[in-house]
N, C-alpha and C positions, 0 to 999 in steps of 0.2 A: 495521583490516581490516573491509570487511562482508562481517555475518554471516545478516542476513536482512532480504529487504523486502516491504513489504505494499502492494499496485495496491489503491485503492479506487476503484473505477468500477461502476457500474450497465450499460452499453453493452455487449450481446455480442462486437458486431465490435473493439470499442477492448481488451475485456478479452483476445482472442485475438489482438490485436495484441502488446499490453504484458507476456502470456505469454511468447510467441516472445521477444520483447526481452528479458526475464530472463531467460530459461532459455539460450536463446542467442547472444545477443550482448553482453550482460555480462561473462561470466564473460570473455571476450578480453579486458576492457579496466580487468576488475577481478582485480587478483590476489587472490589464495584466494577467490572469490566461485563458488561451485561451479554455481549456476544451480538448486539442488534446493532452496534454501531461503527458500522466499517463502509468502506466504498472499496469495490474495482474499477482497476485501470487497464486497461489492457497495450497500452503505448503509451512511450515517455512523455508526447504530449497531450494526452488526456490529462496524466498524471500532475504534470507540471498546473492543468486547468482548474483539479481539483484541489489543488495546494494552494493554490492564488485564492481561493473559496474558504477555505476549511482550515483547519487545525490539527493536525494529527500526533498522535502520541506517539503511534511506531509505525513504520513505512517497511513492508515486508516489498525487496524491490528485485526482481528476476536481473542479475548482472548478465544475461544472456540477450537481452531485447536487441532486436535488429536497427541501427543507427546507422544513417546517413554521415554522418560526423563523428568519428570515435572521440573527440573532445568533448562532444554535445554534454555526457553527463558531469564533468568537467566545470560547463558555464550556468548549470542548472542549480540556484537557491533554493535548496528543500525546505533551509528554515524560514522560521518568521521571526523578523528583526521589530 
């Protein structure tokens, strides 16, 4: 069952997009997925903050975000071992 997921996106309009889409159209097509339990990121290393924290079931992740290091996402562990 998910239980929680994290929008990393920098983009106002795309993060209010991708709101509405968990909060409200998820939860129709995901059972127990209640729509209340998600975080934004809005840069890789927030991201990476709230992952160190949390548990996430699915990671809606903008492949556009502005990187210093194009390797960066590369050296970044999304999961939990």
């Amino acid at each position: 069952m998910l239980k929680r997921v994290l929008i990393v996106e920098d983009n106002r309009a795309m993060i209010r997009n991708l709101n509405t889409a968990v909060r409200d159209v998820m939860p129709t097509y995901i059972p127990g997925f209640s729509g209340r339990h998600y975080d934004i990121a809005t840069s890789l290393e927030s991201a990476r903050r709230l992952i160190a924290r949390r548990k996430y079931g699915l990671i809606l992740l903008d492949h556009q975000l502005p990187m210093t290091d194009q390797n960066y996402l590369k050296t970044l562990d999304f999961l939990h071992k």
